[in-house]
KOLSEKE-663345 format. One record per atom (N, C-alpha, C): x, y, z; atom name. Coordinates in nm, 4 decimals, always signed. Example, Ala and Ser with C-alpha at 12.3 -4.5 7.8 and 13.67 -1.06 7.14 Angstrom:
// residues 2
> x	y	z	atom
> +1.3190	-0.5690	+0.7800	N
> +1.2300	-0.4500	+0.7800	CA
> +1.3200	-0.3300	+0.7800	C
> +1.2850	-0.2250	+0.7080	N
> +1.3670	-0.1060	+0.7140	CA
> +1.2900	+0.0030	+0.7870	C
//
This chain:
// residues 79
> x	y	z	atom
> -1.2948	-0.6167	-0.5113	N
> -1.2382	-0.4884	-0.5464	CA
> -1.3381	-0.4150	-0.6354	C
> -1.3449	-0.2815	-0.5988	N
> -1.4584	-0.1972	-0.6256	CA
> -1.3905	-0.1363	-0.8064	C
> -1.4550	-0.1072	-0.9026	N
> -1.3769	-0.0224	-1.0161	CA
> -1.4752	+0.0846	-1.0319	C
> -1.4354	+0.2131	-1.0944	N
> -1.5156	+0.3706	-1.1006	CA
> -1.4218	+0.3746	-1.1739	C
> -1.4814	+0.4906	-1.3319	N
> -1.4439	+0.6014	-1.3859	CA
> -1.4102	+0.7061	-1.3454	C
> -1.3251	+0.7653	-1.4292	N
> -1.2697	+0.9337	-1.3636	CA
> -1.3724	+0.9539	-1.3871	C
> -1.4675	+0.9761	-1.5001	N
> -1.5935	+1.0615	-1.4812	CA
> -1.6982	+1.0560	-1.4058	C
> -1.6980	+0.9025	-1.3299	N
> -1.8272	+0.9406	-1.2007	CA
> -1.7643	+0.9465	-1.0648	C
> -1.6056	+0.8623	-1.0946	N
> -1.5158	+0.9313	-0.9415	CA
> -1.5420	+1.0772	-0.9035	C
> -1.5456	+1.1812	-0.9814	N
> -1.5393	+1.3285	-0.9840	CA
> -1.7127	+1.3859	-0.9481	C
> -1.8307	+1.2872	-0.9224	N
> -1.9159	+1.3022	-0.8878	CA
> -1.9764	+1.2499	-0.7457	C
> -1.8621	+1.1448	-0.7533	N
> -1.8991	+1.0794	-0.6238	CA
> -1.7385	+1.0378	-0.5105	C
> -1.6534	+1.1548	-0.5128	N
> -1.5668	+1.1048	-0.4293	CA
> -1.5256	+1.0743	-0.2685	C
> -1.6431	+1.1379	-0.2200	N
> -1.6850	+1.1220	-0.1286	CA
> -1.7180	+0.9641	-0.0394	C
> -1.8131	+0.9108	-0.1555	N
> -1.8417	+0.7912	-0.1670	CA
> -1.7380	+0.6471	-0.1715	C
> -1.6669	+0.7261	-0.2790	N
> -1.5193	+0.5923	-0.3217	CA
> -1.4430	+0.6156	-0.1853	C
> -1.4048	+0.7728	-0.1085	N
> -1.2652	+0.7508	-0.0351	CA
> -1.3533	+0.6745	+0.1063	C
> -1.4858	+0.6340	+0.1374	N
> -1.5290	+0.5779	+0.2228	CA
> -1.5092	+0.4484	+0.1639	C
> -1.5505	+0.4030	+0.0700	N
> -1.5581	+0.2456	+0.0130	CA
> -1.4547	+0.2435	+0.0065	C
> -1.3071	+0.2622	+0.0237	N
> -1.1930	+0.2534	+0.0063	CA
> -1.0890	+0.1875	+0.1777	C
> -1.1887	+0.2531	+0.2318	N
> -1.1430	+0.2098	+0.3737	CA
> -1.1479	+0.0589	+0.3951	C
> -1.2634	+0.0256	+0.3494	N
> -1.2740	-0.1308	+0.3408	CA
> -1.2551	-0.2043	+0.2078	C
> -1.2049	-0.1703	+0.1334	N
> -1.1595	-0.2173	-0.0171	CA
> -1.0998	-0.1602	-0.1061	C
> -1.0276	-0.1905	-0.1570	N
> -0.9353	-0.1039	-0.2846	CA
> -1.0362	-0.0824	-0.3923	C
> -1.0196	+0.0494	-0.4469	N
> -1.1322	+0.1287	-0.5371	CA
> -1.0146	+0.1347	-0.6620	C
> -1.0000	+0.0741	-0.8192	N
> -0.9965	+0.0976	-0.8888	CA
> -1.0443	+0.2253	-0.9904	C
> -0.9215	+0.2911	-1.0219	N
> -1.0131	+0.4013	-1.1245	CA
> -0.9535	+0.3533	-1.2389	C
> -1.0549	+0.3825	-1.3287	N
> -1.0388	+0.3080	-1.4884	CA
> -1.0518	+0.4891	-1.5587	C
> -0.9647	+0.4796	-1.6658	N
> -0.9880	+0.6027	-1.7430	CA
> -1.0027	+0.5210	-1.9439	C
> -1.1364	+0.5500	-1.9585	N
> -1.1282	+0.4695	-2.1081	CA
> -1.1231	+0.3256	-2.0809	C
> -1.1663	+0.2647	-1.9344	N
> -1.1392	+0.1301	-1.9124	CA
> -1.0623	+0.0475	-1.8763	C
> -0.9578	+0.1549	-1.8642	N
> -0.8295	+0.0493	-1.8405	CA
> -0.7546	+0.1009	-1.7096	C
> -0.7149	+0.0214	-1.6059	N
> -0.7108	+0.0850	-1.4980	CA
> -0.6225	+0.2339	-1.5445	C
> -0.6255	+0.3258	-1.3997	N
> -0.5365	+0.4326	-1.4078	CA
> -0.4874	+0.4831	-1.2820	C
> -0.5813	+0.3987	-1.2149	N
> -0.5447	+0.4558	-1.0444	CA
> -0.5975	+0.3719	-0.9455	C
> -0.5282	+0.3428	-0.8159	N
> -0.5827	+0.3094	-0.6932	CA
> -0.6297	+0.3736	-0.5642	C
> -0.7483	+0.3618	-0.5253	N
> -0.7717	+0.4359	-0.4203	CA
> -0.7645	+0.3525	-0.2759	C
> -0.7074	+0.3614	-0.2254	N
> -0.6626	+0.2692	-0.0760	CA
> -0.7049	+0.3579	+0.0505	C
> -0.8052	+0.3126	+0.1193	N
> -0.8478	+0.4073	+0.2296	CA
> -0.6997	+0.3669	+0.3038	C
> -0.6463	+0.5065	+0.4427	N
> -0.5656	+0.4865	+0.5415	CA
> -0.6307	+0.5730	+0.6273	C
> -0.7358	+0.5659	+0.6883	N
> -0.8572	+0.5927	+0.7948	CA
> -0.7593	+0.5517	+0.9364	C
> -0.7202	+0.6411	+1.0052	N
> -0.6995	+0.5703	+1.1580	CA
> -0.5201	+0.5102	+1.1109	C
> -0.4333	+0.5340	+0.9906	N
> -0.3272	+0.4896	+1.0073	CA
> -0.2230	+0.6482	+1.0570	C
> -0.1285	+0.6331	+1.1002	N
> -0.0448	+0.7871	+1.1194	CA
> +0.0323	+0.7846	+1.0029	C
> +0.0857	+0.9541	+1.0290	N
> +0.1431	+0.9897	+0.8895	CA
> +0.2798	+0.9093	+0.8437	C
> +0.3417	+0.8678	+0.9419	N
> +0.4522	+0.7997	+0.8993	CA
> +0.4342	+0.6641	+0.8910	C
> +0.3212	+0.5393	+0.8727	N
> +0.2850	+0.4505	+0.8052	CA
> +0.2861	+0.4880	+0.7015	C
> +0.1596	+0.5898	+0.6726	N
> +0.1197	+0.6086	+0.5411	CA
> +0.2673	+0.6623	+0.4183	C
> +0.3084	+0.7236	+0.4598	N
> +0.4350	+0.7538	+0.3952	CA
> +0.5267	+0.6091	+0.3360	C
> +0.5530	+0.5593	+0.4653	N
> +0.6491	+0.4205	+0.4546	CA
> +0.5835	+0.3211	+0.3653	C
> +0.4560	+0.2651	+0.3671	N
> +0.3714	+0.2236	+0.2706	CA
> +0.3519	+0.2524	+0.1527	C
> +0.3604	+0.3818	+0.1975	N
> +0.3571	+0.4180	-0.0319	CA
> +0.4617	+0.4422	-0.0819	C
> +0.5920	+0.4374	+0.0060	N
> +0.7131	+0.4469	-0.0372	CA
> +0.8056	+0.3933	-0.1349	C
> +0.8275	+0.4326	-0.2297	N
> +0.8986	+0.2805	-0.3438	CA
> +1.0377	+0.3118	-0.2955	C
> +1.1208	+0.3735	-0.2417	N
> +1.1757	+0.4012	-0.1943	CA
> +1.2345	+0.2615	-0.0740	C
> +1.1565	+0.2775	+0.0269	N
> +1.1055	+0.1695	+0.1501	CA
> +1.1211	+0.0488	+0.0715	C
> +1.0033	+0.0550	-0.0003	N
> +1.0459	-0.0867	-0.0566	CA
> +1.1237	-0.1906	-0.1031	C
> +1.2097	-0.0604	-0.2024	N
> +1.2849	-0.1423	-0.2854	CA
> +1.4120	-0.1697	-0.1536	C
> +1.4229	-0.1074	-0.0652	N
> +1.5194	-0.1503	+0.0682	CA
> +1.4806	-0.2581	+0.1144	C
> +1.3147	-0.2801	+0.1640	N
> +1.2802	-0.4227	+0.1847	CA
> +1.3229	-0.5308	+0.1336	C
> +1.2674	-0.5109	-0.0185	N
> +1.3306	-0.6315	-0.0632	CA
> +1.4594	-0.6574	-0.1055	C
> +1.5647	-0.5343	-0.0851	N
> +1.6876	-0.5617	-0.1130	CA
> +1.7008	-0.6717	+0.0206	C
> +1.7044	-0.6233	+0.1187	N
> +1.6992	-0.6912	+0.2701	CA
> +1.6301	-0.8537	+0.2588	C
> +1.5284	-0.8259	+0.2033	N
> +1.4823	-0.9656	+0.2199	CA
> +1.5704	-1.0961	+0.0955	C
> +1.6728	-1.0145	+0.0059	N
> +1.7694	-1.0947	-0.1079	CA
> +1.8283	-1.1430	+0.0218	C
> +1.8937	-1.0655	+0.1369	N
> +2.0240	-1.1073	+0.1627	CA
> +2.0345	-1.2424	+0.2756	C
> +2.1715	-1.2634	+0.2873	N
> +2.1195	-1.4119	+0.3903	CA
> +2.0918	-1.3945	+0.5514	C
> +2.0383	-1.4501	+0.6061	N
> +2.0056	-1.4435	+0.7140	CA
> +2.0459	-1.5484	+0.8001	C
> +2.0177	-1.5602	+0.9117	N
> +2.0366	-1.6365	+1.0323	CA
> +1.9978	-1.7182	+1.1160	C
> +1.9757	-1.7978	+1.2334	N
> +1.8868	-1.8699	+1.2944	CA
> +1.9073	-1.7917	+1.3789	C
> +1.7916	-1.8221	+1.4865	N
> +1.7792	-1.7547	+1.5815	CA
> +1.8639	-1.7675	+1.7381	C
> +1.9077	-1.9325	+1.6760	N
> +2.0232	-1.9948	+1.7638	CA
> +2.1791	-1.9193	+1.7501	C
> +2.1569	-1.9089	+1.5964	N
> +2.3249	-1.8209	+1.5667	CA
> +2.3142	-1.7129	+1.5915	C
> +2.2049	-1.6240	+1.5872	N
> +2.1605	-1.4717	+1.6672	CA
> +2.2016	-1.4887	+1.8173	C
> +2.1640	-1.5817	+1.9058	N
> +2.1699	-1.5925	+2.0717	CA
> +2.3086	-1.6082	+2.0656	C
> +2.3798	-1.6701	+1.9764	N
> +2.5567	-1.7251	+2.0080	CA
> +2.6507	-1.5906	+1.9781	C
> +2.5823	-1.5179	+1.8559	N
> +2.6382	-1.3876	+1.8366	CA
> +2.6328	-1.2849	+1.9341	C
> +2.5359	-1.2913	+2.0070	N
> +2.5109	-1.1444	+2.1226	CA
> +2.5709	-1.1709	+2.2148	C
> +2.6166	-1.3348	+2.2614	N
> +2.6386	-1.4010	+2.3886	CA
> +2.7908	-1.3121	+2.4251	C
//
């Protein structure tokens, strides 16, 4: 994982949103992180949305609390 300052991000962003495609780009402000830069090169708009969604998420993992099934009791349920 790549790290940059706001002050040379703002000289070279060009640079980071390419290095970003293949690695997560840390921005540090005073050193301490402050931001992530995540290339989505070639993803569509409604990945990219659903992905950065905290929204999405926090549904995921509500979903992934709850109980689930076998795949045998799935085939007996549809039957």
């Amino acid at each position: 994982m790549k790290t940059i300052s706001v002050r040379d991000l703002q000289k070279s962003v060009k640079q980071v949103v390419d290095s970003a495609q293949t690695d997560r780009v840390i921005v540090t402000r005073r050193g301490e992180p402050a931001a992530v830069v995540l290339g989505v090169e070639g993803k569509d708009w409604e990945t990219v949305v659903l992905e950065t969604s905290p929204a999405f998420w926090e549904l995921i993992e509500a979903r992934r609390r709850e109980p689930t099934i076998s795949s045998d009791e799935l085939e007996r349920r549809l039957k």
